[in-house]
C-alpha positions as a Python dict, from the first residue, in 0.01 Angstrom:
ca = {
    (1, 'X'): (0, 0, 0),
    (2, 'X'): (94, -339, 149),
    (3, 'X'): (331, -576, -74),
    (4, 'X'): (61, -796, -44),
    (5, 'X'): (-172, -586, -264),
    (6, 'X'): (106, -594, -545),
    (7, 'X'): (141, -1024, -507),
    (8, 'X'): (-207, -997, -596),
    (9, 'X'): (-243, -816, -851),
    (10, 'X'): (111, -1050, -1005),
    (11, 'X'): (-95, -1321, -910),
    (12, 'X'): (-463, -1225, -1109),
    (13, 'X'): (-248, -1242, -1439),
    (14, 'X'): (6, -1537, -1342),
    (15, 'X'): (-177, -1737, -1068),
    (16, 'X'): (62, -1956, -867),
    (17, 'X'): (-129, -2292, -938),
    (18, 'X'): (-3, -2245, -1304),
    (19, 'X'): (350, -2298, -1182),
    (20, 'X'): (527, -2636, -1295),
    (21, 'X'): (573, -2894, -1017),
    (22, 'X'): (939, -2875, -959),
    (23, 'X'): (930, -2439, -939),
    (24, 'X'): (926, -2230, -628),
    (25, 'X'): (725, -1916, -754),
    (26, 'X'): (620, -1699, -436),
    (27, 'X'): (704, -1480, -205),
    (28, 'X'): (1102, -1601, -152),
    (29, 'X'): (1181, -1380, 177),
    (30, 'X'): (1052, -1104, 397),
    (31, 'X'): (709, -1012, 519),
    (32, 'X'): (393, -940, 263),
    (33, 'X'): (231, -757, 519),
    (34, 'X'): (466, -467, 536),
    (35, 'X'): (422, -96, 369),
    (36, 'X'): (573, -156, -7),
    (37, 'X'): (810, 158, -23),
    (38, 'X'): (954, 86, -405),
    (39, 'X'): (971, -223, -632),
    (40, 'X'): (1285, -320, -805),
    (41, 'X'): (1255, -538, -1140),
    (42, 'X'): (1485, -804, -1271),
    (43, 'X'): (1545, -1146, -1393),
    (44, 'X'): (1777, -1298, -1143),
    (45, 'X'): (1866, -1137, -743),
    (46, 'X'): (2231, -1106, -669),
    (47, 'X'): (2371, -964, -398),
    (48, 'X'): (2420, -632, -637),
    (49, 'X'): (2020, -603, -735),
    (50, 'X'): (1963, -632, -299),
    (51, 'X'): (2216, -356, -281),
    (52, 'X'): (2088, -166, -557),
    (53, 'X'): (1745, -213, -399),
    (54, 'X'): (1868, -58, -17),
    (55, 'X'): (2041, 270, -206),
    (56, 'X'): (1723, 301, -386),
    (57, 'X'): (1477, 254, -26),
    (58, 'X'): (1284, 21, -149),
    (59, 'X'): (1194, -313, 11),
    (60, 'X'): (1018, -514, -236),
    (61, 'X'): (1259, -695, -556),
    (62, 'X'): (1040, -909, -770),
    (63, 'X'): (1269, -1125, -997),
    (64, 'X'): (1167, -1366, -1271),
    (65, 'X'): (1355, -1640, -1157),
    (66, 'X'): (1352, -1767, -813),
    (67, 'X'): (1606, -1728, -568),
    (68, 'X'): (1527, -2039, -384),
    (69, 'X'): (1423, -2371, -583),
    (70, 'X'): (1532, -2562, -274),
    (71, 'X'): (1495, -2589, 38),
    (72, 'X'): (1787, -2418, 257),
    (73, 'X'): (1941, -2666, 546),
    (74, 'X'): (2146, -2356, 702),
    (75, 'X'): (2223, -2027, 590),
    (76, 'X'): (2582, -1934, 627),
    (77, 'X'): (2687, -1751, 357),
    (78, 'X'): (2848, -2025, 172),
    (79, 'X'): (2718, -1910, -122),
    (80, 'X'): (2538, -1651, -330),
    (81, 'X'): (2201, -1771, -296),
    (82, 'X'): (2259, -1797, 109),
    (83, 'X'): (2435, -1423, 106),
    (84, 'X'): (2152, -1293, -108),
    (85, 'X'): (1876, -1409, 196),
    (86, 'X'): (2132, -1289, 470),
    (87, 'X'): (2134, -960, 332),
    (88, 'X'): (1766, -902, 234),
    (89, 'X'): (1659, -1021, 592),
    (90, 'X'): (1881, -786, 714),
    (91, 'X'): (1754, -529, 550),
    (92, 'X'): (1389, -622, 564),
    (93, 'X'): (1361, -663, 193),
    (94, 'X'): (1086, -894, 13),
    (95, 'X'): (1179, -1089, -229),
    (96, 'X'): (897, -1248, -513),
    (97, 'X'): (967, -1460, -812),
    (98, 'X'): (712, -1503, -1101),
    (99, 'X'): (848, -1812, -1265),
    (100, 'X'): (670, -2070, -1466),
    (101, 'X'): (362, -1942, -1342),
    (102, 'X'): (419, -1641, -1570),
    (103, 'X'): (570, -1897, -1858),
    (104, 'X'): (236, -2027, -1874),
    (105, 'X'): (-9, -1775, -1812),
    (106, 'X'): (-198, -1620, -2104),
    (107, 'X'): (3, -1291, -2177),
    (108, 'X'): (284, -1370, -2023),
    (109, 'X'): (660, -1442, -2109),
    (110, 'X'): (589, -1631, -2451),
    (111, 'X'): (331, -1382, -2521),
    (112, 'X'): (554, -1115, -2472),
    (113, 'X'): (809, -1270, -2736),
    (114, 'X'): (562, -1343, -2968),
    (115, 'X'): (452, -969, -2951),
    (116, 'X'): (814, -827, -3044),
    (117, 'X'): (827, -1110, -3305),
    (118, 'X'): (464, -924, -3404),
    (119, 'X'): (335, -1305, -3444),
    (120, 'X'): (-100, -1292, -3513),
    (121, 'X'): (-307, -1552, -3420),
    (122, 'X'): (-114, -1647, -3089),
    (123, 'X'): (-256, -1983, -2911),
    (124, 'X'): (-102, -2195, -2641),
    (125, 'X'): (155, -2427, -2782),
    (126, 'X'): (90, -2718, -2509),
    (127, 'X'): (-192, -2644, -2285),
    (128, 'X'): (-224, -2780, -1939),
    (129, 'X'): (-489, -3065, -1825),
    (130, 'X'): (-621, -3110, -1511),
    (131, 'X'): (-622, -2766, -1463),
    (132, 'X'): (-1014, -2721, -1493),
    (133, 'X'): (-1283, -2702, -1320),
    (134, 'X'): (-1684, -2803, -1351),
    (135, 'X'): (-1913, -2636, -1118),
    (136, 'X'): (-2283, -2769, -1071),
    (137, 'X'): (-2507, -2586, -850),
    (138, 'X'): (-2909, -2674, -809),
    (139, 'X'): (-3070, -2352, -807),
    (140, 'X'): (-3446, -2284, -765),
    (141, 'X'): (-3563, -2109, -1062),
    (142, 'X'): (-3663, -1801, -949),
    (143, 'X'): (-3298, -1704, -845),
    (144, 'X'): (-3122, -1920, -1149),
    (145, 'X'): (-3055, -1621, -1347),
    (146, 'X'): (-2934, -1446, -1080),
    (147, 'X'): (-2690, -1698, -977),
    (148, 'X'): (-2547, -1808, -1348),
    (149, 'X'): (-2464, -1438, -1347),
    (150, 'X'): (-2289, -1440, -1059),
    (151, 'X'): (-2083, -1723, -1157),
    (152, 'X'): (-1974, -1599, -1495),
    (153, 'X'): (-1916, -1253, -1395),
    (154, 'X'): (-1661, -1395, -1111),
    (155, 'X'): (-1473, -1579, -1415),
    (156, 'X'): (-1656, -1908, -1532),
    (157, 'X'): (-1795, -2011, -1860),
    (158, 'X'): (-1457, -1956, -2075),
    (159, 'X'): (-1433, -2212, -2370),
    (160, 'X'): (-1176, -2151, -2639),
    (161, 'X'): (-1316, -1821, -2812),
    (162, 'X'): (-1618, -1819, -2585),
    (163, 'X'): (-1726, -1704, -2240),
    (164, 'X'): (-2064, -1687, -2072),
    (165, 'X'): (-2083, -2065, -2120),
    (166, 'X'): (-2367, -2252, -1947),
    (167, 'X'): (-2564, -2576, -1953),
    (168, 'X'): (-2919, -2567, -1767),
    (169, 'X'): (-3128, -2826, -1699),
    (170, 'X'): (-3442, -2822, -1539),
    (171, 'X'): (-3561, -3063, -1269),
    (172, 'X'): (-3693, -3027, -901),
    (173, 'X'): (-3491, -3125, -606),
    (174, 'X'): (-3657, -3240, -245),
    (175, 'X'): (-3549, -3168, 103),
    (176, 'X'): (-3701, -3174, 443),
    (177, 'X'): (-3581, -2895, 688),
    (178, 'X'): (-3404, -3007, 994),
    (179, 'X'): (-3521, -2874, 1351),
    (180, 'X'): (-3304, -2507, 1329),
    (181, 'X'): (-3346, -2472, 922),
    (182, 'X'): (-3426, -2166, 842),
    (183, 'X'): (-3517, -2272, 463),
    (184, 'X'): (-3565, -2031, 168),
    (185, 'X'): (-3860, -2234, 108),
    (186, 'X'): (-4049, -2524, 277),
    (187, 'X'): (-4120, -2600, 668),
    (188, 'X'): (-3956, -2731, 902),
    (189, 'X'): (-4004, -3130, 990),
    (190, 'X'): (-4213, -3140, 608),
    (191, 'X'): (-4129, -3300, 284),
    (192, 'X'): (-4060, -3053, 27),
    (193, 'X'): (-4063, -3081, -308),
    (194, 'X'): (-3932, -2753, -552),
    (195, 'X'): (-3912, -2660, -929),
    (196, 'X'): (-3470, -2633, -917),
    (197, 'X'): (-3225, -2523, -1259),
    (198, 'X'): (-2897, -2737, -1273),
    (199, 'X'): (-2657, -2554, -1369),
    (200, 'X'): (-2309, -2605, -1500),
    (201, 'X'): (-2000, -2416, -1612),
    (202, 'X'): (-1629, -2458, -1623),
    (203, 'X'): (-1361, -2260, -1489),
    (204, 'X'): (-979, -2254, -1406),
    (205, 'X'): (-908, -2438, -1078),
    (206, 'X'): (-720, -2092, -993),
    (207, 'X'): (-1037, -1931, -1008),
    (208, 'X'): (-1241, -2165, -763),
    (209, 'X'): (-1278, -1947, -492),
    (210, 'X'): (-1364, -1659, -658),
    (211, 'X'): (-1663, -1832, -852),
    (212, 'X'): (-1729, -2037, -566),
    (213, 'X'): (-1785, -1742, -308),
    (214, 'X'): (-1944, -1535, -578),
    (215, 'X'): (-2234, -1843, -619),
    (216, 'X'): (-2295, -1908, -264),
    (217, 'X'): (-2314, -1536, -204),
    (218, 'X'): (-2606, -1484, -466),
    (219, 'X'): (-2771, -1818, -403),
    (220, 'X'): (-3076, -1809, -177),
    (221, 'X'): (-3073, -2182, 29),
    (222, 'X'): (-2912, -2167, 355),
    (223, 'X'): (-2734, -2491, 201),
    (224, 'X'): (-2703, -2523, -176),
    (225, 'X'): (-2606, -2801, -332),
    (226, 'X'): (-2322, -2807, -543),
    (227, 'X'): (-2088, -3019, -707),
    (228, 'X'): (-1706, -2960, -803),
    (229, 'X'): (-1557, -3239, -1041),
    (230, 'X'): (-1173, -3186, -1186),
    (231, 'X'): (-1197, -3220, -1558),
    (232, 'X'): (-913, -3372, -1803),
    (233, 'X'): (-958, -3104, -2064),
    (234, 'X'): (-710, -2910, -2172),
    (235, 'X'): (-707, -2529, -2067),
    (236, 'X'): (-658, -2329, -2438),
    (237, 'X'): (-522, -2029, -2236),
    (238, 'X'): (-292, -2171, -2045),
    (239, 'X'): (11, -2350, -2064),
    (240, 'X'): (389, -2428, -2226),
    (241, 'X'): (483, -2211, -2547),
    (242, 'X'): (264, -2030, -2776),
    (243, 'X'): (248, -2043, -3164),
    (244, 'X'): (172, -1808, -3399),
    (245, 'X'): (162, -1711, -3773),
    (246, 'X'): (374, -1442, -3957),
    (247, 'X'): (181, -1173, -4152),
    (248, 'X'): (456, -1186, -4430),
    (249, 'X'): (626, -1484, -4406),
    (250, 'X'): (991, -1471, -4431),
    (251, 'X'): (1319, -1598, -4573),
    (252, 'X'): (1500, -1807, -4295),
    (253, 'X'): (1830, -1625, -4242),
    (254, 'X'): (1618, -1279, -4290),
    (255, 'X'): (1445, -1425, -4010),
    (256, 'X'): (1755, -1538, -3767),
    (257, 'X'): (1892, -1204, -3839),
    (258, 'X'): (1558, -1021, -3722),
    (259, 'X'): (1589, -1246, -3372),
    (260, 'X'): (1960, -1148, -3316),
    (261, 'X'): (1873, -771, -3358),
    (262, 'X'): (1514, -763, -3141),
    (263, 'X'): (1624, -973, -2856),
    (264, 'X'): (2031, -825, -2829),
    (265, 'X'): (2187, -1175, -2884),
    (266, 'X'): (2524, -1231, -2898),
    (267, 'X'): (2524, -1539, -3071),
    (268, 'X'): (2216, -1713, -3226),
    (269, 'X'): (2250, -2104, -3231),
    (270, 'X'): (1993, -2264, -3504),
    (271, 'X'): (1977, -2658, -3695),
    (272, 'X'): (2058, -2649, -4085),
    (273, 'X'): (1856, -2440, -4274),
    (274, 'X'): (1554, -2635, -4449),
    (275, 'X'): (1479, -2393, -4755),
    (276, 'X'): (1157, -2302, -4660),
    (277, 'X'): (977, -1950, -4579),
    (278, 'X'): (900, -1900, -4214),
    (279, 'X'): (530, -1814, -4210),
    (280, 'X'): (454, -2033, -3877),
    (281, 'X'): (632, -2002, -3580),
    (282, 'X'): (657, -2201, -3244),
    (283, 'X'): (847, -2004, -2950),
    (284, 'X'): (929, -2112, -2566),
    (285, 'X'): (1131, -1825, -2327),
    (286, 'X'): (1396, -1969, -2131),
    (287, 'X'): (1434, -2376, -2160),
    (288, 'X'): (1213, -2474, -2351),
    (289, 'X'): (1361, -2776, -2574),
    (290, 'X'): (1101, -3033, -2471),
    (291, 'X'): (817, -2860, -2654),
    (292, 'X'): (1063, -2961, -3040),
    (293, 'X'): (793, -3226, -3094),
    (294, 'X'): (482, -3026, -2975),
    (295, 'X'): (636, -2740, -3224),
    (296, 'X'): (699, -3030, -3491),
    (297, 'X'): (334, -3165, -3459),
    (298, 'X'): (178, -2832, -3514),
    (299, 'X'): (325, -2805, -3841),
    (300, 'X'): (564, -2493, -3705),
    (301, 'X'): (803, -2388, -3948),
    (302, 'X'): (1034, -2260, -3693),
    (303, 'X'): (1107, -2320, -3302),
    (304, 'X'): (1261, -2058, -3062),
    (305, 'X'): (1402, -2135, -2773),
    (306, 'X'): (1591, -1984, -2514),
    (307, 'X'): (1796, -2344, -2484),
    (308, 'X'): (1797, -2625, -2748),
    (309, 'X'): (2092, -2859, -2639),
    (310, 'X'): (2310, -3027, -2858),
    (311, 'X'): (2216, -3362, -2920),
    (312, 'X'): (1801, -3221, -2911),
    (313, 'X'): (1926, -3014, -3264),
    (314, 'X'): (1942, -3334, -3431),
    (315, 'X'): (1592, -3390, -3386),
    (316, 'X'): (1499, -3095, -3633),
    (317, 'X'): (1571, -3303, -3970),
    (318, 'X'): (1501, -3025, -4170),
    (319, 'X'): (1126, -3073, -4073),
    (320, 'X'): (1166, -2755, -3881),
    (321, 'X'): (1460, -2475, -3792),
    (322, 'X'): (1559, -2487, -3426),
    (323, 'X'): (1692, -2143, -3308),
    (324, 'X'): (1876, -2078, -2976),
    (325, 'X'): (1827, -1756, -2878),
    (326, 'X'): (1945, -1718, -2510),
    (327, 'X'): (1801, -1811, -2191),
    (328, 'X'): (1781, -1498, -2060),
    (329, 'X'): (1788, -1268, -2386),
    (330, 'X'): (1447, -1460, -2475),
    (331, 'X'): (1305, -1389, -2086),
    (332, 'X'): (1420, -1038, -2051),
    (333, 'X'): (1087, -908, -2107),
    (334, 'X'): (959, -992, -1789),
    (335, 'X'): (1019, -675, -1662),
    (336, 'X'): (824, -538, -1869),
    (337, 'X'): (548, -745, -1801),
    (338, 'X'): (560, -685, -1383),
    (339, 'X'): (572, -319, -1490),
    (340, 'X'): (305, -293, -1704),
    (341, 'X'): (84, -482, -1399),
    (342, 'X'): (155, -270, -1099),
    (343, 'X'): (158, 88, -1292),
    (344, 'X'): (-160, 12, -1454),
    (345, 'X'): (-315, -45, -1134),
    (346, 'X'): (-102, 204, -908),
    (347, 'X'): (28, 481, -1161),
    (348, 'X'): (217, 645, -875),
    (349, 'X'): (400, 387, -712),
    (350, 'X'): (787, 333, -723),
    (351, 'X'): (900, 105, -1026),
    (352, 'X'): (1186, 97, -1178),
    (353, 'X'): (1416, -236, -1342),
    (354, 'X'): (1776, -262, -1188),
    (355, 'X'): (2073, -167, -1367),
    (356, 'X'): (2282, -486, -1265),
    (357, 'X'): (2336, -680, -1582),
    (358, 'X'): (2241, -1013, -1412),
    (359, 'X'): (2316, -1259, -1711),
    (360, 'X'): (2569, -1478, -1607),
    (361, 'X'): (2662, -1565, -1995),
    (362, 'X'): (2929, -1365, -2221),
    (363, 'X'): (3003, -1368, -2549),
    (364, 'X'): (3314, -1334, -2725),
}
């Protein structure tokens, strides 16, 4: 099994085009055509995880946060991040980071938390726009059915709680085959004139190959006609923070104290208490402090965070209770999530989470 075969399968849950514009999600260092011998989980790579990796023999470390968010001018060794790449090229290790691409992929990271929180109802907090798709494609109708299918199989036609979404249209579409057509219907050098199905559907821009190749495989012209248009709409099932609802809502401090024990925190951070029950409950991993107003908007009782800030706790006004949970106690489940993906798929292959305690943050 190539390490490319494991990307992919990363990539069919968190797709790399979900990233945020200023992340580095990828394949960090090292070769995704070589033989995957072992995969080594964890949050952050230090030089310790790409030691811990070469006692182990395996050559592929997938980390939730990147290594490399910049651009390297020289590598000297001047620093962690520069020793880390020195010593995984030396020992032809791969290195692949699932970042915000995972933050805002349906099931991922905030989905996770939300889970051990056991949260119902979970939705997207913030969901992305300009992340969809509309595919139309003229179809004659003998073969309309046929290609619709096609299309929604391969992933189209998903709208909020619905898939197999289509519009259809009938119409008829004219053409006049070229000298070295070899049309599905018509001759060549005459007018033609045929009985055609518009078709439309929508579909993450992630997926556009996928439904694209699926269409013009099933679709019988030698050229169909098709049009892609990039859509404003928001995508329901994907994007920043989730929100959810609390079977049996809960007493404030019962809940702070239920966070502190799930997630291992050493200290949880949260605004002044507003006197309310907690029955609905925003939630970001990691930094998530510019989502306060999305949370607020949705009528959230409570935010969690990974990172608030100081001054951004004044904006709760007892209209909601911020909580600071951690940056990476509220991301640790990551792992988890990369594990779940690649032994689901390859039951037998080499997976196991480092024991370096990466977190750079003590507590007292």
């Amino acid at each position: 099994m190539k390490i490319s075969e494991i990307i992919s399968l990363i990539e069919e849950v968190a797709p790399i085009s979900l990233q945020e514009e200023y992340d580095n999600a990828g394949l960090q260092v090292g070769d995704k055509n070589n033989e995957a011998t072992g995969a080594l989980l964890c949050i952050d790579v230090t030089e310790d995880v790409i030691d811990e990796a070469v006692q182990k023999g395996f050559n592929l470390i997938i980390s939730h946060h990147p290594l490399l968010f910049k651009g390297l001018k020289n590598i000297t060794g001047k620093n962690y991040i520069e020793r880390v790449v020195i010593k995984a090229i030396k020992n032809d290790i791969s290195i692949y980071a699932a970042h915000t691409n995972l933050d805002n992929a349906q099931g991922g990271v905030n989905f996770k938390i939300a889970e051990k929180l056991n949260l119902e109802d979970i939705r997207i907090l913030s969901p992305q726009k300009g992340k969809l798709l509309k595919l139309v494609v003229f179809t004659p109708i003998a073969a309309a059915d046929e290609v619709r299918e096609a299309m929604l199989n391969a992933g189209a036609g998903k709208i909020g709680n619905y898939d197999m979404c289509s519009y259809n249209m009938a119409g008829y579409g004219t053409f006049r085959p070229c000298d070295g057509a070899e049309p599905y219907c018509g001759e060549v050098g005459a007018m033609h004139r045929e009985d055609e199905v518009r078709i439309e559907v929508i579909l993450p821009d992630y997926n556009k190959n996928k439904v694209l190749g699926a269409m013009l495989k099933i679709h019988p012209y030698e050229e169909p006609a098709y049009d892609i248009v990039q859509l404003e709409n928001a995508n329901a099932y994907a994007g920043s923070g989730v929100i959810g609802e609390l079977c049996n809502p809960m007493d404030e401090m019962e809940f702070l104290k239920m966070v502190k024990n799930i997630f291992s925190v050493g200290t949880v951070k949260y605004s002044p208490l507003t006197g309310k029950k907690i029955k609905r409950v925003a939630l970001c991993g990691g930094s998530g402090a510019f989502l306060i107003n999305d949370a607020i908007r949705a009528n959230a009782d409570l935010f969690l965070t990974g990172e608030v800030g100081y001054h951004n706790f004044f904006m709760a006004e007892k209209r909601i209770l911020l909580v600071e949970a951690g940056h990476y106690e509220t991301e640790q489940y990551t792992k988890d999530i990369f594990c779940d993906i690649i032994t689901k798929k390859f039951p037998n292959f080499a997976v196991q989470y480092t024991s370096v305690e990466p977190n750079p943050i003590n507590y007292l």
